[in-house]
C-alpha positions as YAML, in Angstrom:
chain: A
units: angstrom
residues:
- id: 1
  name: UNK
  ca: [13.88, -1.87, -8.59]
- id: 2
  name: UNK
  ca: [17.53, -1.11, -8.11]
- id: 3
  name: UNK
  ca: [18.54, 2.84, -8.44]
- id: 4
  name: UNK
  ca: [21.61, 2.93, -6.74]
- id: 5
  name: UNK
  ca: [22.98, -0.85, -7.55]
- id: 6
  name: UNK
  ca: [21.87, -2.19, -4.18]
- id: 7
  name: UNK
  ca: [19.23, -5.06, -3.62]
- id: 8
  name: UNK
  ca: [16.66, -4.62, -1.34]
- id: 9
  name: UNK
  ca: [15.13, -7.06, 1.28]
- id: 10
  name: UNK
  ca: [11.22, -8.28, 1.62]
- id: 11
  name: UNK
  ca: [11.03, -6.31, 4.83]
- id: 12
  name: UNK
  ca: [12.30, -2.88, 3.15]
- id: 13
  name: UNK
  ca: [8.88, -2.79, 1.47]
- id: 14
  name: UNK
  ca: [7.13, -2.44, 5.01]
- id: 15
  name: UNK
  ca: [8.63, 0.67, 5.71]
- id: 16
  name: UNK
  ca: [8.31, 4.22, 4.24]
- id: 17
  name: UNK
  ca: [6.44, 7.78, 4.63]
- id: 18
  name: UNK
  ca: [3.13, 8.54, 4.13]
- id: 19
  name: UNK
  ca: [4.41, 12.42, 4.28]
- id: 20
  name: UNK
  ca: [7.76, 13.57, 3.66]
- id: 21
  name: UNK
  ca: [6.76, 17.51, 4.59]
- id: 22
  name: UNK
  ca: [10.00, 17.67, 7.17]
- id: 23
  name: UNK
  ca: [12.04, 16.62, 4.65]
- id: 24
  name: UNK
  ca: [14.92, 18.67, 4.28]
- id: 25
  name: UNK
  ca: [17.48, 19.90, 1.68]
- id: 26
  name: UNK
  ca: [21.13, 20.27, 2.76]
- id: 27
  name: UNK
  ca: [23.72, 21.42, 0.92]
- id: 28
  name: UNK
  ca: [27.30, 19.16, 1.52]
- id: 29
  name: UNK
  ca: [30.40, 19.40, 0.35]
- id: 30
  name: UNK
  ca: [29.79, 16.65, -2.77]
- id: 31
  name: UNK
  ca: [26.52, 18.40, -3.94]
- id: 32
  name: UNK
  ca: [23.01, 18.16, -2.45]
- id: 33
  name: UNK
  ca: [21.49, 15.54, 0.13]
- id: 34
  name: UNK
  ca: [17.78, 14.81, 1.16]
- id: 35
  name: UNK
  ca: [17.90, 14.57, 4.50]
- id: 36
  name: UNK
  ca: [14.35, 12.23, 5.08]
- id: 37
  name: UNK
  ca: [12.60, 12.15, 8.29]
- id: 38
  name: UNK
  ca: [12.59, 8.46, 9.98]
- id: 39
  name: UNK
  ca: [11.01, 5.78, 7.80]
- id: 40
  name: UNK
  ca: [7.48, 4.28, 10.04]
- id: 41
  name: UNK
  ca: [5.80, 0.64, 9.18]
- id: 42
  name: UNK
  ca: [3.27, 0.86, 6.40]
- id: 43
  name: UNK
  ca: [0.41, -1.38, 6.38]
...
């Protein structure tokens, strides 16, 4: 699916987060940004 208007590749659907708990909120100048923790293969 395209959110943002970019195009994905095959291989971005091997990676992700089975827990996003460290995730963090930061507040930036522009707003709000999710600050995710680094994205590990997924089998």
């Amino acid at each position: 699916m395209i959110y943002v208007g970019i195009t994905g590749n095959y291989t971005d659907n091997k990676y992700g987060w089975t827990n996003i708990r460290n995730a963090e909120i930061m507040r930036v100048r522009e707003g709000y940004m999710i600050k995710m923790p680094r994205a590990v293969p997924i089998d």
